[in-house]
C-alpha positions in Angstrom: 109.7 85.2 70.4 110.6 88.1 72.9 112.6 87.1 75.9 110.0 88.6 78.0 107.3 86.3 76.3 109.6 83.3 76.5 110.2 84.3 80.2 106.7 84.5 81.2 105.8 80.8 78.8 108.9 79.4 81.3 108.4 80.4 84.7 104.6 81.7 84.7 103.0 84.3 86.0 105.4 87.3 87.8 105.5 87.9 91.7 104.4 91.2 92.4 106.8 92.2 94.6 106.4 95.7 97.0 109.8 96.9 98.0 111.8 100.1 99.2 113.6 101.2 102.7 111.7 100.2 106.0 109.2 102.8 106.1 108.8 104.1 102.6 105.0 103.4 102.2 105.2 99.5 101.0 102.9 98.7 103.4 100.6 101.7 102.1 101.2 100.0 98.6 100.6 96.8 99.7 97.1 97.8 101.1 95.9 99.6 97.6 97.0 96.3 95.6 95.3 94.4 97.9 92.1 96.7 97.6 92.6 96.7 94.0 92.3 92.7 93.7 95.8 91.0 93.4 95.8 88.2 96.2 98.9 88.9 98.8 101.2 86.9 100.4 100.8 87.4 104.3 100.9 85.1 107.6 99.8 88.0 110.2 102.6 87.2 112.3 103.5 90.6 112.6 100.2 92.7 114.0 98.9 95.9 112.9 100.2 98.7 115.9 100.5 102.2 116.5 102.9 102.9 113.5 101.1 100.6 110.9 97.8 100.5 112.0 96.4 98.5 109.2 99.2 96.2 109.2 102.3 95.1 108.1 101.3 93.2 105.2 104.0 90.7 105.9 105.4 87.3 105.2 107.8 85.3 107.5 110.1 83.5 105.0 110.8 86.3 103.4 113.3 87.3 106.2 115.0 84.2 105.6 116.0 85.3 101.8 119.5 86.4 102.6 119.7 82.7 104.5 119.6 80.3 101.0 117.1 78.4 102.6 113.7 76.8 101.8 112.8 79.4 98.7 109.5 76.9 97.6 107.1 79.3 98.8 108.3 81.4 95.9 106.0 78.9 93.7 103.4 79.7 95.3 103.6 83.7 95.1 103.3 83.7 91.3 100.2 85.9 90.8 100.8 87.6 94.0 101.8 89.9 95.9 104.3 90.1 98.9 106.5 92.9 100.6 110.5 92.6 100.3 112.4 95.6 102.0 114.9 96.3 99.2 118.1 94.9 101.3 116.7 91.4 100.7 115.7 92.3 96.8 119.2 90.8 95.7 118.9 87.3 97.3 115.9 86.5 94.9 116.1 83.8 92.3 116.4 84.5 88.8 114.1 81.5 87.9 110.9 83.7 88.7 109.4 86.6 86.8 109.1 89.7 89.3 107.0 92.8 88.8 108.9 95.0 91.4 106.8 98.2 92.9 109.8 100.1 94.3 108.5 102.5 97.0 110.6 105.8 97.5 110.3 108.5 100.0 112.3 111.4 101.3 115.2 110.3 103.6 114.7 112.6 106.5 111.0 111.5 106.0 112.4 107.7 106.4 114.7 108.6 109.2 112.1 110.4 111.1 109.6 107.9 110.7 112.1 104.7 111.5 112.5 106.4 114.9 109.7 107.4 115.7 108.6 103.8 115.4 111.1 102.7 117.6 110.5 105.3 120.0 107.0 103.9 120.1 108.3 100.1 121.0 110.9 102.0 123.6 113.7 100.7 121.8 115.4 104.6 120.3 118.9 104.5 121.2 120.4 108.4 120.7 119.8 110.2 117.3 120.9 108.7 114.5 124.3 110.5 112.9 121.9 111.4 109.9 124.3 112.3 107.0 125.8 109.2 107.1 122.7 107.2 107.4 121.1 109.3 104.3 124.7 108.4 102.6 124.4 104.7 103.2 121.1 104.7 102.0 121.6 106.2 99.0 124.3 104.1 97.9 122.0 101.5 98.7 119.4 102.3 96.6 121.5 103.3 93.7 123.2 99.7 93.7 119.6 97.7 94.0 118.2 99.8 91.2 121.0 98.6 89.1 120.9 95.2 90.3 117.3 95.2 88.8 117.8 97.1 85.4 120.7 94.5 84.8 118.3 90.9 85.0 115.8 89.9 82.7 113.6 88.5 85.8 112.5 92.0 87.0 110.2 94.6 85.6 110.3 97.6 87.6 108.0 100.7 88.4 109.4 103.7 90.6 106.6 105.6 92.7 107.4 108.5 95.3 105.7 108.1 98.9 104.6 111.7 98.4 103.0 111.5 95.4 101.2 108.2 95.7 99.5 110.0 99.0 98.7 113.4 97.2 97.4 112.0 93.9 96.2 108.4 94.6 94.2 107.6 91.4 96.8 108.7 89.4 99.6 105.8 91.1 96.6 103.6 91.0 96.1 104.3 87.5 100.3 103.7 86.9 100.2 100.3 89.1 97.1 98.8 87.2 98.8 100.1 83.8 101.9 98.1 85.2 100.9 95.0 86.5 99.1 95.0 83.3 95.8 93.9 85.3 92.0 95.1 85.4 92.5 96.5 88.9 89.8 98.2 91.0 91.3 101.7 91.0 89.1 103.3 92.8 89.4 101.0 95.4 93.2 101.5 95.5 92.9 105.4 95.5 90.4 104.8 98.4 92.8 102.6 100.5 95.3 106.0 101.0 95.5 107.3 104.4 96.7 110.6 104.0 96.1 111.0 107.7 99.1 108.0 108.5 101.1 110.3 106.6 102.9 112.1 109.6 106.7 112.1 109.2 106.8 115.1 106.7 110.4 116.9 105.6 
C-alpha cells in the first residue's frame, strides 16, 4: 500500500488549504474553489471592503494556529477548504492530509497592494524599506516551500497570481486536476476579476 493511500485510509479526506503572503490572490482562489463546488471553511467575521470586495474568505481559529490551542475544528475541515496565510502553514498538525494551493505573486505587486490596503483603513505608516521587506519574504517563502516538500501530510500545487488572472480556465483546469475533484471549471474561470487586479509591477 502507498503511504499516500495509507494516509488518506488513516486520517480521511485532505483539507484543502489556500495559502501564500497576505495579498497574493488566496482570496481570489478561494472564491473560484468555492464557485467550483468544494464547501469552505468561513465565519464572515471579517466583511468584504474596499480592497476585497467579495470577501475575505476567512476563518477565525485559524489565527490562533501559532497559539497550540483548540485545533478540533481541523476535523471538521476534511473535505474543505480554508485560507492559511503561509506564516501560519508550519503550526499545522501532521495528523491531517492537506492539499495546499500556494498562491504566488510578484513582490512589488504584494508590497503595493499590502499598503495600499492599509492606506485605505488609514493605518500606512511611511514607505516600507522595500529591499528588505522583498528579502524577508523570500526567505520566507523558500523555507515554507521546504517545510512542505519534507512531510508526507501535504500535497502541494504552485500557481502565479498573474497567470491565474490572465488564463483562468487553464488554473481552473490545474486546481480541479489537483484536488483530483469533478469541479465546475467554468464556474471557477468565471469567478476571476481581472478588474480587482490593480497593483501591477
Amino acid at each position: 500500500m502507498s503511504r499516500s493511500l495509507w494516509r488518506r485510509l488513516r486520517y480521511g479526506a485532505p483539507i484543502v488549504v489556500v495559502s501564500g503572503l497576505p495579498r497574493s490572490g488566496t482570496s481570489m482562489m478561494m472564491r473560484m474553489l468555492v464557485a467550483g463546488g468544494v464547501p469552505p471553511l468561513v465565519d464572515g467575521v471579517r466583511e468584504a471592503d474596499e480592497s476585497n470586495p467579495v470577501g475575505y474568505f476567512e476563518f477565525e481559529p485559524v489565527k490562533a494556529l501559532d497559539k497550540r490551542g483548540d485545533l478540533s475544528w481541523l476535523s471538521g475541515a476534511r473535505g474543505k477548504a480554508v485560507k492559511i496565510i503561509s506564516f501560519l502553514l508550519t503550526w499545522l498538525p501532521e495528523d491531517h492530509n492537506y492539499d495546499v494551493i500556494v498562491m504566488h505573486r510578484d513582490l512589488d505587486e504584494v508590497l503595493a497592494s499590502q499598503q495600499a490596503m492599509l492606506a485605505r483603513r488609514g493605518e500606512a505608516a511611511g514607505e516600507p524599506d522595500a529591499a528588505a521587506m522583498r528579502q524577508m519574504f523570500t526567505t520566507h517563502l523558500t523555507k515554507v516551500e521546504r517545510f512542505l516538500s519534507q512531510r508526507a501530510c501535504f500535497r502541494t500545487l504552485h500557481l502565479q497570481y498573474r497567470e491565474v488572472v490572465e488564463a483562468p480556465d487553464a488554473a481552473a483546469a490545474s486546481v480541479a486536476a489537483f484536488l483530483g475533484r469533478s469541479l465546475d471549471t467554468a464556474a471557477m474561470s468565471a469567478a476571476v476579476d481581472k478588474g480587482l487586479y490593480r497593483n501591477r509591477a
